[in-house]
MIBA-53397 format. One record per residue: x, z, y of N, C-alpha, C in turn; residue in one letter. Coordinates in steps of 0.2 Angstrom, whole numbers, plus 2048, in hexadecimal, padded with zeros to 3 digits. Each point is the difference from the previous one (the first is absolute). Last residue first. Example, Ala and Ser with C-alpha at 12.3 -4.5 7.8 and 13.67 -1.06 7.14 Angstrom:
// MIBA-53397
8408237F58048018067FC803805S;8028007E47FC800806804800806A;
END
This chain:
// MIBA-53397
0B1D54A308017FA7FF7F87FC800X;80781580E7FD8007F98007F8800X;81181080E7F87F98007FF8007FAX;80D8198058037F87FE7F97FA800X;80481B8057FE7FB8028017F8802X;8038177EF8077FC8057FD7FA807X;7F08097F08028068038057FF804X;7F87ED7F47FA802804803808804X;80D7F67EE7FF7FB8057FE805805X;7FF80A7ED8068018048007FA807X;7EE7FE7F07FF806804807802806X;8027ED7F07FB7FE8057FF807803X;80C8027EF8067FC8067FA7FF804X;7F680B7ED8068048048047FC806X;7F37F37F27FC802803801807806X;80E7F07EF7FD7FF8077FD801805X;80680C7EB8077FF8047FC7FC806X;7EF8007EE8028098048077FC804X;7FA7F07F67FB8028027FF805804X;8127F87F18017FE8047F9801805X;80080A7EB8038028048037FC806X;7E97FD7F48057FD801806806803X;7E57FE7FE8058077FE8097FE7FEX;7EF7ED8037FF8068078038067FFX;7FD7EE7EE8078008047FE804807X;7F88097E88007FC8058067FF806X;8048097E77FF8038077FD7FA804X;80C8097E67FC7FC8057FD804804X;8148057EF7FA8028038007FA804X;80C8017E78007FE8087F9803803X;8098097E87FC7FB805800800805X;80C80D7EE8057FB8047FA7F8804X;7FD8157F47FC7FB7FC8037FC803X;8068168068037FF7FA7FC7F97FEX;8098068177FB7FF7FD7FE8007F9X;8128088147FC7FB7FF7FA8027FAX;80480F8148057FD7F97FD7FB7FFX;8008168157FE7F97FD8037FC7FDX;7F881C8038057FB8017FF7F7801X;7F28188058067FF7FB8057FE7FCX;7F480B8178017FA7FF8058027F9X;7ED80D80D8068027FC8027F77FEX;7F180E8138017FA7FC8078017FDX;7ED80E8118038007FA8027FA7FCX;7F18038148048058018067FE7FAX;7F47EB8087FE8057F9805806804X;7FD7EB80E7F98037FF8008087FBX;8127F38067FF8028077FB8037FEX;80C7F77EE8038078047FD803808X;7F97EA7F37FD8077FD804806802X;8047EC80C7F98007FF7FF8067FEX;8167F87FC7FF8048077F8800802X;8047F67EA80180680080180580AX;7FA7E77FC7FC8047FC80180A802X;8107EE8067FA8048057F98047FFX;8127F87F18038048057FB803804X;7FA7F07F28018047FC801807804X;8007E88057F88048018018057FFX;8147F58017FE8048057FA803801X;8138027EC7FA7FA7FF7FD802807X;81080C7F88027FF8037FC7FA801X;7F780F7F38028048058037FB804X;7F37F47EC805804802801804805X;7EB7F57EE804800806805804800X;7E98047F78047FC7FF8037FE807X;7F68177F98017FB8048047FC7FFX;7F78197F88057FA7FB7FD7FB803X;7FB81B8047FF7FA8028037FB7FAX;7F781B8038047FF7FC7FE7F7801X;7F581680F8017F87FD8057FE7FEX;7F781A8058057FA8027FA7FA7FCX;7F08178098057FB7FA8057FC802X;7EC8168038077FE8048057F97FBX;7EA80E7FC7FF7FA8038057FC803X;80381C7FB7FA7FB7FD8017F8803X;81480F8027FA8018017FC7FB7FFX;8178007FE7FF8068017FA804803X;8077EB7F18018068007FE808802X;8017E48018058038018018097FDX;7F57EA7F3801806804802805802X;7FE7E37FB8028087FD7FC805802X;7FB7E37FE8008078038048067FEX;8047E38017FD8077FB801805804X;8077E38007FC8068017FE8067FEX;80C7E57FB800808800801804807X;8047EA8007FE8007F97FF8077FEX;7FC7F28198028087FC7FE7FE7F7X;8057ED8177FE8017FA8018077FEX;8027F48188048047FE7FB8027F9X;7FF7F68187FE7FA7F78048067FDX;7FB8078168068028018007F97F8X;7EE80D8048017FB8048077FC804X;7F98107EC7FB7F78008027FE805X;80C8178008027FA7F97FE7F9801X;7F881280E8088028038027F97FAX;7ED8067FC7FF7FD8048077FE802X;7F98107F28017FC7FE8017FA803X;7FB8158098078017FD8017F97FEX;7ED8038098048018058077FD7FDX;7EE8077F17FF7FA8048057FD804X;7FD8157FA8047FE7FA7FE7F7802X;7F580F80E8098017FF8027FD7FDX;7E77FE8068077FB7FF806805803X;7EF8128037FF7FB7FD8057FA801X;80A8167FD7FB7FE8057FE7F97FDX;8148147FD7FC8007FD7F87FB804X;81A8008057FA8067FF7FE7FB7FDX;8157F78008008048057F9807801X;80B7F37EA7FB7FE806802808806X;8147F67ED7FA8048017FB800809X;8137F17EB7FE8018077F8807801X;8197F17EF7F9806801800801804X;80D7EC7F47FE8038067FA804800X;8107E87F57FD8067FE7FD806806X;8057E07FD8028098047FC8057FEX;8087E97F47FB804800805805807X;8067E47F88008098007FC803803X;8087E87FD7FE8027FC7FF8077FDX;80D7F38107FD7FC8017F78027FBX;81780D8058017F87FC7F97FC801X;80D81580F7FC7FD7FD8017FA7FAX;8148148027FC7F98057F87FE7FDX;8068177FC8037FE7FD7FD7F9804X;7FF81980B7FD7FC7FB8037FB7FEX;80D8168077FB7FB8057FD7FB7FBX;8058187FA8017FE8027FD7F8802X;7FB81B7F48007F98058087FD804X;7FC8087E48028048077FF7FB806X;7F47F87EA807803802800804806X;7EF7F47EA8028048098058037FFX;7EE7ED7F280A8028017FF804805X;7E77FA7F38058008068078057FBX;7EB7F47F48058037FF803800808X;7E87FA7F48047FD803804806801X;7F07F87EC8048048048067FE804X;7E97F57F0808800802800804805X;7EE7F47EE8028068048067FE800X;7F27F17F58047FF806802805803X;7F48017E98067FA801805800806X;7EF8177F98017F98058067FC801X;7FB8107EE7FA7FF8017FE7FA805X;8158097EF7FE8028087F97FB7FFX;8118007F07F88027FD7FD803808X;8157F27F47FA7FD8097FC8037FDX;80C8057EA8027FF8057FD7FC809X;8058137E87FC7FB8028007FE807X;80E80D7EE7FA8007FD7F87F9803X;81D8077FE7FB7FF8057FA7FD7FCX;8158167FD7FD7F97FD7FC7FE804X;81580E8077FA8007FF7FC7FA7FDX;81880B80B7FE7FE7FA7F88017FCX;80B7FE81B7FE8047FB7FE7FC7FAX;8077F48158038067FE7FF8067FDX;7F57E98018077FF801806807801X;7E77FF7FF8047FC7F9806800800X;7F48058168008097FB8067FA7F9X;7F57F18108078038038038047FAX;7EA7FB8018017FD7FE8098017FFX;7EE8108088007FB8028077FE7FCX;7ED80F7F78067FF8038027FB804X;7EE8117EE8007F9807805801803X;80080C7E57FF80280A7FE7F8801X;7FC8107E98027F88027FF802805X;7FA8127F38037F87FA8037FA803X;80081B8097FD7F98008037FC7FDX;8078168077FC8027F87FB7F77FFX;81980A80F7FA7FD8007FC8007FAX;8168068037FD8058057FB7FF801X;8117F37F37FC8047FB7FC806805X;80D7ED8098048057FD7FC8077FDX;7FA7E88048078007FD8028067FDX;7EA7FE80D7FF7FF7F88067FE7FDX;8008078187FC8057FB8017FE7F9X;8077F180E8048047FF7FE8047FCX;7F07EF80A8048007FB8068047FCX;7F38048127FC8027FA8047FC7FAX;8088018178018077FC7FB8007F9X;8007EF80E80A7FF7FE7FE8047FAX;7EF7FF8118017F87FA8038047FBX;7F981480C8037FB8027FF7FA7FCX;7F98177FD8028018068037FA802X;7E98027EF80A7FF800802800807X;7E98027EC80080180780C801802X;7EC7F87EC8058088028047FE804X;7E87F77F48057FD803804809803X;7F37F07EA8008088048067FF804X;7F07EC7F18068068017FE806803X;7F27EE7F4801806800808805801X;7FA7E78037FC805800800807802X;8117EA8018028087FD7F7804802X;8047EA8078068007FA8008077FCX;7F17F98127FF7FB7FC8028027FAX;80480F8107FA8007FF7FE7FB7FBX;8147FF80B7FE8067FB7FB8017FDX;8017EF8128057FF7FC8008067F7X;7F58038147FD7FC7FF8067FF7F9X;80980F80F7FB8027FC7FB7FA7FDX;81680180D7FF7FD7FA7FC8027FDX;8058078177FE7F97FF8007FD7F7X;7FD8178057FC7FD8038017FB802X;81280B7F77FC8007FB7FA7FE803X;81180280D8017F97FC7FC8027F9X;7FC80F8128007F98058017FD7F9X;8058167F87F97FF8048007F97FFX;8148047F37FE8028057F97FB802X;8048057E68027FB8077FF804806X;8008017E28018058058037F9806X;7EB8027E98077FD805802802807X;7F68047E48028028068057FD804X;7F97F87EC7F98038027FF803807X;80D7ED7EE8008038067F8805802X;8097F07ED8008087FE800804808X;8017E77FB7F98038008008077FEX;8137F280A7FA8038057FA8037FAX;8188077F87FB7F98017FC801804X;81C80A7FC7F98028037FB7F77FEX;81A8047FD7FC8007FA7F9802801X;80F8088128017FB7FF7FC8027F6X;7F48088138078038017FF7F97FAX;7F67F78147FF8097FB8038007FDX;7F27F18168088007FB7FE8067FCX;7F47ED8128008067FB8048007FBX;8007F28198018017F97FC8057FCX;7FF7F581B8018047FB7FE7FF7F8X;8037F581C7FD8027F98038057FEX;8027F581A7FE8077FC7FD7FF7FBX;8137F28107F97FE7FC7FF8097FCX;80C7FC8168028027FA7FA7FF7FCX;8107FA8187F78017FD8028017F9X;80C8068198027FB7FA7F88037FDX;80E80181A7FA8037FC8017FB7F9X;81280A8147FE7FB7FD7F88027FDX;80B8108108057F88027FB7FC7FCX;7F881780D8027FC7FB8017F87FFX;80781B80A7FB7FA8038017FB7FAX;80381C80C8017F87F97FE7FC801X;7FF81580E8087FE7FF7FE7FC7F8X;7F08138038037FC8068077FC7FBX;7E58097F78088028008047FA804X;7EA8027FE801806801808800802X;7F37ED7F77FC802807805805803X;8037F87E98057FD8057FC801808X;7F980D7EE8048008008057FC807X;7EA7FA7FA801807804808802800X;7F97EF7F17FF7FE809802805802X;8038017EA8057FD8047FF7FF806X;7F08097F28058058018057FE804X;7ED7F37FC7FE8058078068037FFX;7FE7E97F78008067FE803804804X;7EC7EB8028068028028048087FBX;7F17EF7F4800802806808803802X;7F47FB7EA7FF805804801801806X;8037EB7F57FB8037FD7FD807802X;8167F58057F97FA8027FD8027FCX;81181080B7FE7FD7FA7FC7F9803X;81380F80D7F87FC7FF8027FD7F9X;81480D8077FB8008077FA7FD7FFX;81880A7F37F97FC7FE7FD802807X;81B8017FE7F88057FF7FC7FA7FEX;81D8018027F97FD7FF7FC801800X;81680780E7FC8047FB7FA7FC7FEX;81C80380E7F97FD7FE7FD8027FCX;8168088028007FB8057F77FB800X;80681A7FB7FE7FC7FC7FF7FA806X;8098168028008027F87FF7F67FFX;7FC8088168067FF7FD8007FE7F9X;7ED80A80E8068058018067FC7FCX;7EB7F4805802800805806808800X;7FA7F57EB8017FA806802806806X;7F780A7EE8077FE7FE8047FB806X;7E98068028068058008037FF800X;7F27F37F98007FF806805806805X;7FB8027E78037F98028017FE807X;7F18127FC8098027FB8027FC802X;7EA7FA804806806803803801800X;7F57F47F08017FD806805803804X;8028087E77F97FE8048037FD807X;80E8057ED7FA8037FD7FB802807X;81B7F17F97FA8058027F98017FFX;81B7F37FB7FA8017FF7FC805802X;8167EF8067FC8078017FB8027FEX;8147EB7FF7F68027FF803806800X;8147F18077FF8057FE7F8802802X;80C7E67FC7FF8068047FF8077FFX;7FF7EA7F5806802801804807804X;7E97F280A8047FD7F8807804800X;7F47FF8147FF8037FE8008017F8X;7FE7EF8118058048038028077FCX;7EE7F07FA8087FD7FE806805801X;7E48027FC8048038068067FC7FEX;7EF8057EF7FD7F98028067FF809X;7FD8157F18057FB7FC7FF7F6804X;7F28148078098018008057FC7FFX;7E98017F97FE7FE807809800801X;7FA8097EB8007F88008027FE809X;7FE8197FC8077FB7FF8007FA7FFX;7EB80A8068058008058087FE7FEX;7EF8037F08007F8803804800806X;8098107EB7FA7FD8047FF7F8804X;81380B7F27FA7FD7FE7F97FC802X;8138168038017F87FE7FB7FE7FEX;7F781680A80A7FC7FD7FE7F97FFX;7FA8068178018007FB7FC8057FBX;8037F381A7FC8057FB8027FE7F8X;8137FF8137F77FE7FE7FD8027FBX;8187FB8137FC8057FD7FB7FD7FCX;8197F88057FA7FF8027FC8037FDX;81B7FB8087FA8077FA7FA7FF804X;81B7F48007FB8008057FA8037FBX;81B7FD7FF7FB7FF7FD7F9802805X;81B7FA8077FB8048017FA7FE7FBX;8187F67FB7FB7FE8037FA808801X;81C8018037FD7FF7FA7F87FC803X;81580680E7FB7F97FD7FC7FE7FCX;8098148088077FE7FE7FD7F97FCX;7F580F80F8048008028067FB7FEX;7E77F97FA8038078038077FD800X;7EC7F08018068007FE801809800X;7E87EE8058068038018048037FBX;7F37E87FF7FF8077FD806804804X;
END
């Protein structure tokens, strides 16, 4: 940790979506480097991506993919757009929820339940079963539908919260895994201000948005190519839109493997020669800490050979 002048220890401020509660701060709390630290809590992606690259904020946790809804377009884009970040880690966050109400509250007196949109569509089955005849009132967040009904702002018998919410609001819990899919999970990026990626381990993803050069039959063929033939795995793919006309889209990526990994490098000198546009986002380990396989023909000792064999031939050295 660095020191100031007079050795005290510099505390370090990490942005996220807040308040207290959310999953973005479970994602947070899963960080070592960042225990003890100074949380900054904010009120959307952007904000927090801000705070990174004017300062305010030595990093910032976003949500980047659900495994239910996919990728979340507000963090892609964002990290399409905005220069100067890159990210260090990824961490996962089991997505349940609770139902909570004001303390002395029962489930069967519930009529009204206040959830954001997304986490009241994964626990609709759930409700359905348990609460018939609700009525659903609509919330600018997890956090926020709980807070509504601490601080008397909300007219509902009981919010969906994520689980976090118990620990800092004095609310009863009325019920609990009422999410709808056992396995959901949200995957969380750490981004900092660029700098150089952290050593491989044997166990890491590369992040990266590329865009097609035009519009023509196998382009996006082309693009993927630059990866299969290079044994290069994509755990993620997805379209965006660039914007500024019809048909125009990035590729939001996730390749297993490292930057300093050879298939990897050459992967990416492949797609800098083909794509106008490559935004490299980082490369980190892994939060499953699953080792990547590769056949042995994608071997970095395969690439380094096959470079000394062309340098042979150019130098014009016998070919053994």
């Amino acid at each position: 940790m660095s020191t100031d002048a007079s050795g005290i220890p510099i505390r370090r401020t990490y942005s996220y979506l807040g308040p207290a509660g959310t999953f973005t701060e479970a994602a947070l709390a899963q960080v070592p480097e960042a225990r003890d630290q100074i949380w900054r809590p904010v009120r959307n992606v952007a904000e927090a991506l801000t705070d990174v690259v004017e300062g305010r904020a030595d990093a910032a946790m976003i949500a980047i993919e659900n495994s239910i809804d996919g990728g979340v377009s507000t963090a892609q884009d964002a990290l399409a757009t905005m220069s100067g970040l890159r990210i260090v880690g990824e961490y996962l966050v089991p997505v349940n929820f609770v139902l909570v109400g004001r303390p002395g509250a029962r489930l069967a007196d519930v009529s009204l339940v206040a959830a954001h949109p997304v986490a009241y569509a994964q626990c609709l089955h759930w409700l359905s079963a348990h609460l018939p005849e609700h009525a659903h009132l609509p919330a600018a967040s997890n956090v926020a539908s709980a807070v509504g009904i601490v601080d008397g702002a909300s007219d509902a018998d009981a919010a969906i919260a994520p689980p976090g919410i118990l620990g800092h609001y004095d609310l009863e819990l009325l019920a609990s895994d009422i999410g709808d899919n056992p396995n959901a999970v949200t995957r969380f990026v750490l981004v900092a201000r660029t700098v150089a990626p952290p050593a491989p381990t044997g166990a890491d993803k590369t992040s990266l948005i590329a865009e097609l050069p035009d519009d023509h039959p196998g382009a996006l063929l082309e693009l993927l190519e630059q990866f299969s033939t290079r044994g290069i795995n994509l755990s993620l793919i997805e379209s965006r839109p660039i914007g500024d006309a019809l048909g125009r889209y990035r590729f939001v990526i996730d390749a297993d493997g490292h930057i300093e990994d050879e298939r990897m490098a050459d992967a990416l000198l492949g797609l800098r020669r083909f794509s106008p546009k490559v935004t490299f986002l980082g490369s980190y380990p892994r939060a499953d800490r699953a080792i990547v396989h590769y056949p042995d023909r994608y071997s970095d000792d395969v690439f380094v050979e096959a470079r000394d064999w062309l340098r042979g031939l150019i130098s014009g050295e016998p070919e053994a």
